[in-house]
C-alpha positions as CSV (number, residue, x, y, z in Angstrom):
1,X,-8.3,-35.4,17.7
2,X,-6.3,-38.2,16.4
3,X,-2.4,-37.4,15.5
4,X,-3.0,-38.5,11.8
5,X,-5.6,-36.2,11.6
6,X,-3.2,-33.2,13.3
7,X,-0.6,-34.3,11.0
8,X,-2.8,-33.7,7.5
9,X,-4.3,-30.4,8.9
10,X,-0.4,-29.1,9.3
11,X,0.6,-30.8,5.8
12,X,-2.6,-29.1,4.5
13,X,-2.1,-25.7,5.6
14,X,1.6,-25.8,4.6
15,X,0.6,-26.9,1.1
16,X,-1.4,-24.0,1.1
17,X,1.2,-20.9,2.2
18,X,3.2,-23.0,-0.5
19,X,0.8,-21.6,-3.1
20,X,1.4,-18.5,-4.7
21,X,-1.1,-15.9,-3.8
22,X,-2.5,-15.3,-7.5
23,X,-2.6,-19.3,-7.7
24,X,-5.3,-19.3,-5.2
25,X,-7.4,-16.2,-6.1
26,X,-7.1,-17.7,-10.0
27,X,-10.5,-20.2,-9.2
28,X,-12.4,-17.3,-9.9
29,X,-15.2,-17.7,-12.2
30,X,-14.5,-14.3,-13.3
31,X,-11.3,-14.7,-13.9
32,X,-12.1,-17.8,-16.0
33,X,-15.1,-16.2,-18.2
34,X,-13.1,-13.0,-19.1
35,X,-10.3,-14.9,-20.4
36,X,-11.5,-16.5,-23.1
37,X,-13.5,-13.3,-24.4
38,X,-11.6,-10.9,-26.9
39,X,-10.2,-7.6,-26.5
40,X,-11.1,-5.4,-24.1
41,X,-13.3,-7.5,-22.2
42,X,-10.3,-9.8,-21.6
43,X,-7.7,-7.1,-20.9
44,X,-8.4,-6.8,-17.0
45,X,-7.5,-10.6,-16.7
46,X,-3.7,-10.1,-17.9
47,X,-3.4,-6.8,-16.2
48,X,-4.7,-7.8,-13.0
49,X,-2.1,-10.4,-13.2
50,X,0.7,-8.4,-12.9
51,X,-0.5,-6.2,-10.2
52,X,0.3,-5.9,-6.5
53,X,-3.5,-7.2,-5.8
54,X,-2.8,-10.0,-7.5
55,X,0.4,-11.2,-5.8
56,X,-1.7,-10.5,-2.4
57,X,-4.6,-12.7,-3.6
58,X,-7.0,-9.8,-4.4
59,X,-8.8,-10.7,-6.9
60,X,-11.8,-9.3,-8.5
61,X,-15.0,-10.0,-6.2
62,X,-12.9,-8.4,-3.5
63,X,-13.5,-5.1,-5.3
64,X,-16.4,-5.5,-7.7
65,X,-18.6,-8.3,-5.5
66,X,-20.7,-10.8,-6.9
67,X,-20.4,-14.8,-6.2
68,X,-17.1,-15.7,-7.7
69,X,-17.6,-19.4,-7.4
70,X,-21.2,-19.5,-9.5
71,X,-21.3,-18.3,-12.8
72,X,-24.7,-17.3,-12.3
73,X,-24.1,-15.7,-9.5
74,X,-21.3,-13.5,-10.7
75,X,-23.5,-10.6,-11.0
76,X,-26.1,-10.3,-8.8
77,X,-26.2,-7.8,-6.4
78,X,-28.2,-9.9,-4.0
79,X,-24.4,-11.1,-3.8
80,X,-23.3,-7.2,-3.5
81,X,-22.3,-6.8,-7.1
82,X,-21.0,-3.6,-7.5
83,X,-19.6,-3.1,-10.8
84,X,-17.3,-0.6,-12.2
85,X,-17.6,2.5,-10.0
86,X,-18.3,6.3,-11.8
87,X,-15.1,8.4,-11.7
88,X,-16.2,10.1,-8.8
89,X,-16.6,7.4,-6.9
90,X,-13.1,5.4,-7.2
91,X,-11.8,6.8,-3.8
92,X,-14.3,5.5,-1.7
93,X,-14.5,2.7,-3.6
94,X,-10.8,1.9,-3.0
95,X,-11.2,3.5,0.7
96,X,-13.4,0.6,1.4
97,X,-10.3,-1.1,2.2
98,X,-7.6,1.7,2.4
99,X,-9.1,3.5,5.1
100,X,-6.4,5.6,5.9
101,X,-4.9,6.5,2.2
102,X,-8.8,7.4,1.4
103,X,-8.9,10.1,4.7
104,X,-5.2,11.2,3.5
105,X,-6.3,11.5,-0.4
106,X,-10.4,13.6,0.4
107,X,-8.5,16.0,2.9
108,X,-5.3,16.4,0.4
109,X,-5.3,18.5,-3.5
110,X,-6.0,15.8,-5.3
111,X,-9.1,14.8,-3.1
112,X,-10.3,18.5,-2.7
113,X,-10.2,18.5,-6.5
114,X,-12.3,15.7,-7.3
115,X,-15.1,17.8,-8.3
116,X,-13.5,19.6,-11.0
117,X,-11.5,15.9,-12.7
118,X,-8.7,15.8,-10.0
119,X,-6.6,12.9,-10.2
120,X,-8.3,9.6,-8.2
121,X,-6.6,6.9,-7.1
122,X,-6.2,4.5,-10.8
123,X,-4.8,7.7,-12.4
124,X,-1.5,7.4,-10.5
125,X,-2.0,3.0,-9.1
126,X,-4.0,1.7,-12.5
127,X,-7.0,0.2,-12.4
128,X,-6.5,-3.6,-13.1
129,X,-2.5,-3.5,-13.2
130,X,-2.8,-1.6,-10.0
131,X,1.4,-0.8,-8.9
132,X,2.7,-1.0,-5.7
133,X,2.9,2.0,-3.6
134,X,6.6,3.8,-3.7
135,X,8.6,6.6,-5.1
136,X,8.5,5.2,-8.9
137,X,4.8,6.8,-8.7
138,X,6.3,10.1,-8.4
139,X,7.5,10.7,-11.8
140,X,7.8,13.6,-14.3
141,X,6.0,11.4,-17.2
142,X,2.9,10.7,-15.2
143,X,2.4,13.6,-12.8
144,X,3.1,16.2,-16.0
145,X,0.1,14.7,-17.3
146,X,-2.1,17.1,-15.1
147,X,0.4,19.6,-13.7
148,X,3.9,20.7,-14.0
149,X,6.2,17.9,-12.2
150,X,8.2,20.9,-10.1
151,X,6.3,20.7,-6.7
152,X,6.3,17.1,-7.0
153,X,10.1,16.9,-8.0
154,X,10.2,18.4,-4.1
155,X,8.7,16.3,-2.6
156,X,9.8,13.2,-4.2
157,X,13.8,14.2,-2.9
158,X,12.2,15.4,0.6
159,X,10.8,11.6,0.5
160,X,14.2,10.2,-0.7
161,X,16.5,12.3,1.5
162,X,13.9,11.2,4.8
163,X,13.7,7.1,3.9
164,X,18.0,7.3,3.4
165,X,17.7,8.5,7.1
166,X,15.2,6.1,8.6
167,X,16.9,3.5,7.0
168,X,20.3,4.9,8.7
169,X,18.4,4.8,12.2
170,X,17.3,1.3,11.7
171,X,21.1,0.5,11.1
172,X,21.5,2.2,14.4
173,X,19.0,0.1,16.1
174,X,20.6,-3.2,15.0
175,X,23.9,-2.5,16.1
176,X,22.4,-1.8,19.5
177,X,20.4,-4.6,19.3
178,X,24.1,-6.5,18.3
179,X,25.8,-4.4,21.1
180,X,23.3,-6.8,23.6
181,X,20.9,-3.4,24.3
182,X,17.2,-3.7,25.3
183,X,15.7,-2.3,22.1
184,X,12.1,-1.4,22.9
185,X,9.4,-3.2,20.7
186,X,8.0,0.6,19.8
187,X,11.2,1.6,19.1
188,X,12.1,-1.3,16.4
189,X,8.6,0.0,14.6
190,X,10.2,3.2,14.5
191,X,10.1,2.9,10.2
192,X,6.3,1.9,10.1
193,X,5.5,4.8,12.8
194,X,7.3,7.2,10.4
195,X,5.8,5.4,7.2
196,X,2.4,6.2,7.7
197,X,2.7,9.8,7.9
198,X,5.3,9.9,5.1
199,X,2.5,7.9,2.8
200,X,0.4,11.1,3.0
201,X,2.8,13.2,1.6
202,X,1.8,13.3,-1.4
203,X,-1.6,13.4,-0.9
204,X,-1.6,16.6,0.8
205,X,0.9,17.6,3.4
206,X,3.5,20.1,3.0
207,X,6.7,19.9,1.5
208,X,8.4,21.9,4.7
209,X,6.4,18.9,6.6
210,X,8.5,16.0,5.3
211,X,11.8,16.2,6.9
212,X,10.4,17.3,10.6
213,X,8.4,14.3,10.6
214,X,10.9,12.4,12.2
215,X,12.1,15.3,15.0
216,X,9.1,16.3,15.7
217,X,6.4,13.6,15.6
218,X,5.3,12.9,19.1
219,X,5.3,9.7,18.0
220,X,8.0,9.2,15.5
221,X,10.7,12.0,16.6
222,X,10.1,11.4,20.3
223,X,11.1,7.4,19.1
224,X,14.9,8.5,17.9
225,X,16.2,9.7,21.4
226,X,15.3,6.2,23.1
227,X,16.6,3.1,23.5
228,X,16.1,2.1,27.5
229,X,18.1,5.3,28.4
230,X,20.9,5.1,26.0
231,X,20.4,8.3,23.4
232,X,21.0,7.5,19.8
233,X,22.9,10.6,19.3
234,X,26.3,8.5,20.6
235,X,25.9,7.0,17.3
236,X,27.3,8.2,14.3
237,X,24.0,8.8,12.1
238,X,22.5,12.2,12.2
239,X,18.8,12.2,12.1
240,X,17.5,15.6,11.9
């Protein structure tokens, strides 16, 4: 391979991871048709906009299928069309990419209520204007909608009160990374070790579960005590 042609494949891809996510998921034909029809029909176009899928280049055939680059195309299901899935059905629907949340949500309340109109996943996320994941979810206006907000009040400080403390242990680890120590590569994931457990929180742990995650996960607590012999404890943080 010649050096020019090197040369315009790095300028190329650079061009590329220069474009905003939404920029390049916008070529949709879907995207196209539904914004210049009226009302509803056109609504999922300005809400998907804003949403976390969006800014991560999700765009519509990721979830509904179809051909997004032939008009024709766009809903066939000989191109896996799926449509707009029956309330029901929005969990696995979703699952199909967030595996774990999906295992979290069937085996949690909300999941084991499904049956009977429990809350699925665009009731708390949206559907097109889907919102990040984070503790804004976990709010009196939107979780009083179904139930009273008291056990969710809980675990929305146990949540608070356990991040302020991770975050405090990752302070730790810098400094001893600063101080010239070894910092193991598991121990510097120490947050997303702790992170995936704390995401099913809401759907279904216990409240008494969310502080002891990080003491006595055998993964995450057995994490806080290590750092190439040197204990954490000679730090000023606390953890549990």
């Amino acid at each position: 391979m010649s050096r020019a042609v090197i040369w315009l494949s790095l300028v190329a891809g650079l061009v590329l991871l220069s474009i905003p996510a939404a920029s390049l998921a916008a070529e949709s034909v879907c995207l196209q048709c539904h914004a210049g029809l009226s009302g509803h029909l056109s609504a999922p176009v300005a809400d998907w906009q804003t949403s976390v899928h969006a800014a991560n280049g999700i765009s519509c055939h990721d979830c509904h299928g179809g051909d997004a680059t032939d008009m024709a195309m766009t809903k066939s299901p000989d191109k896996g069309f799926l449509g707009a899935p029956e309330y029901e059905d929005v969990p696995e629907f979703c699952g199909r990419c967030h595996v774990g949340i999906f295992e979290a949500y069937s085996a949690g309340a909300h999941g084991q209520a499904l049956a009977e109109g429990g809350a699925q996943c665009v009731i708390c996320h949206g559907n097109h204007a889907v919102k990040e994941a984070g503790l804004d979810l976990i709010n009196e206006e939107d979780c009083s909608r179904c139930h009273s907000y008291e056990r969710a009040a809980l675990i929305r400080l146990a949540l608070v009160e356990t991040d302020t403390m991770i975050n405090a242990v990752e302070q730790d680890l810098d400094r001893l990374y600063r101080l010239g120590f070894a910092v193991d590569d598991e121990l510097r994931a120490f947050r997303g070790l702790v992170q995936n457990d704390l995401l099913k929180i809401p759907l279904g742990m216990e409240i008494q579960a969310v502080q002891h995650i990080i003491c006595e996960d055998p993964q995450a607590g057995g994490l806080r005590t290590k750092s190439n012999g040197l204990a954490l404890e000679v730090l000023d943080t606390p953890v549990c």
